[in-house]
C-alpha positions as CSV (number, residue, x, y, z in Angstrom):
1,X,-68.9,50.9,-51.1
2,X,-67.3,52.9,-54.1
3,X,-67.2,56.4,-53.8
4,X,-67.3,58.4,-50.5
5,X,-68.7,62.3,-51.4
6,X,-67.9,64.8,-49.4
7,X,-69.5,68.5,-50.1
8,X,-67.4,71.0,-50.4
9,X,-69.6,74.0,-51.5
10,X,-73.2,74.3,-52.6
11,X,-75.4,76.9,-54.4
12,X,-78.9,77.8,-55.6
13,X,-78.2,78.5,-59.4
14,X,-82.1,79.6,-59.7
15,X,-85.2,78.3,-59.4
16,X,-85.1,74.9,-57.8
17,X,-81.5,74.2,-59.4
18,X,-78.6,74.0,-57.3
19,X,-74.8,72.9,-57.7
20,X,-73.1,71.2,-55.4
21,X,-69.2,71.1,-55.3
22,X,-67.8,67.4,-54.0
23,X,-64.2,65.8,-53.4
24,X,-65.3,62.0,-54.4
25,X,-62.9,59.6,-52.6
26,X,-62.3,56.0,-54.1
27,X,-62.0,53.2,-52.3
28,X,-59.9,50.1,-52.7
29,X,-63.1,48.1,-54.9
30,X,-63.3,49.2,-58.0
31,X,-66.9,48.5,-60.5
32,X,-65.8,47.8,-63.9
33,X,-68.5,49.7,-65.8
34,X,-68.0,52.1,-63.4
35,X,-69.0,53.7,-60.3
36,X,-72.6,55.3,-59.8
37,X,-73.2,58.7,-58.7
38,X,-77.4,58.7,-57.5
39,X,-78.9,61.9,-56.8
40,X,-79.1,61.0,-53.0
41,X,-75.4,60.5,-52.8
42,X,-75.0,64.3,-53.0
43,X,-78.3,65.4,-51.5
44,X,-80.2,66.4,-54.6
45,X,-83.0,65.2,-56.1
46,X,-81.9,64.5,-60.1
47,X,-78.6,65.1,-61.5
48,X,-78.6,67.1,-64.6
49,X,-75.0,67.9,-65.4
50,X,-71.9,66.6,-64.1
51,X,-68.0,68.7,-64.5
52,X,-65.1,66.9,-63.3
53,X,-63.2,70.1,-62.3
54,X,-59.8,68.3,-61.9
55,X,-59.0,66.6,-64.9
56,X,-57.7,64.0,-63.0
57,X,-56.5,62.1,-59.9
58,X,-53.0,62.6,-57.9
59,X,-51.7,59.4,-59.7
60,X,-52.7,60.1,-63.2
61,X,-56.1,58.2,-63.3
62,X,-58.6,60.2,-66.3
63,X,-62.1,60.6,-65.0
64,X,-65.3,61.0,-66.9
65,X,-69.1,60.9,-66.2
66,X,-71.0,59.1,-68.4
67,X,-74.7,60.7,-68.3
68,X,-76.0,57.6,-69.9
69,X,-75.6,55.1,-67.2
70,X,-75.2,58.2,-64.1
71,X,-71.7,56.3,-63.4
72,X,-68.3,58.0,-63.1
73,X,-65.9,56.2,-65.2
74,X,-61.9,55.5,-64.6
75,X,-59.3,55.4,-67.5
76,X,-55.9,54.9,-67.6
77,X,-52.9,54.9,-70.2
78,X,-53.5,51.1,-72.2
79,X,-50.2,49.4,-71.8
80,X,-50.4,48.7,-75.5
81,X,-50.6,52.1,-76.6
82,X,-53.8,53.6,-78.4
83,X,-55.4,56.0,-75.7
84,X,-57.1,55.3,-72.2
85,X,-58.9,52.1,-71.1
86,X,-60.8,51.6,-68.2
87,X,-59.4,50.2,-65.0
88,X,-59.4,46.7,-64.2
89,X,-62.4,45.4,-62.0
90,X,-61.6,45.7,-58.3
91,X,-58.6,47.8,-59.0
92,X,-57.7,49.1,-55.7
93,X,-58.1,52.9,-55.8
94,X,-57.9,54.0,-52.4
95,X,-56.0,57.5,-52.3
96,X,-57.7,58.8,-55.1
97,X,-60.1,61.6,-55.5
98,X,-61.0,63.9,-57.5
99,X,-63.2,67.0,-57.4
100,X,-66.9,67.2,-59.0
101,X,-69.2,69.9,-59.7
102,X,-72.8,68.6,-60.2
103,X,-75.6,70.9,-61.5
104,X,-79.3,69.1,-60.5
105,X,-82.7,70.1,-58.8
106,X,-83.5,69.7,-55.3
């Protein structure tokens, strides 16, 4: 399944924008690549800006949204040293969430 979204607040920003606030909950299946974030997962019609408002997850996990692809992207501390990496594919996740703030139209 991936990601489980569940709103938290919503606005009309003007016009036919709106921003939706959303806890995204992993689950124990990880996508390496990572995991998309459609329009209809959060009830709008196109995303146009994505802020991950909590820089990252209980256990340390970074975050990001890649705008390119429309996927939210995992990282972690390489082993080796030399900055974050992506999680493993199928890295169980479960118990991690983190909090989203996604500007797009209706």
């Amino acid at each position: 399944m991936g990601i489980s979204y569940t709103e938290q607040d919503h606005r009309w920003t003007g016009g036919g924008q709106r921003e939706k606030v959303v806890e995204a909950a992993f689950d124990s299946t990880y996508t390496a690549g990572g995991e998309s974030l459609a329009p209809s997962d959060v009830g709008l019609g196109s995303i146009e800006n994505v802020t991950i408002e909590s820089g990252t997850t209980d256990s340390g996990y970074v975050v990001e949204w890649d705008p390119a692809t429309g996927v939210l992207v995992v990282r972690e501390e390489s082993d080796a040293g030399g900055g974050l990496t992506e999680v493993a594919d199928a890295t169980d996740l479960s118990g991690e969430s983190i909090r989203l703030s996604i500007r797009g139209r209706s």
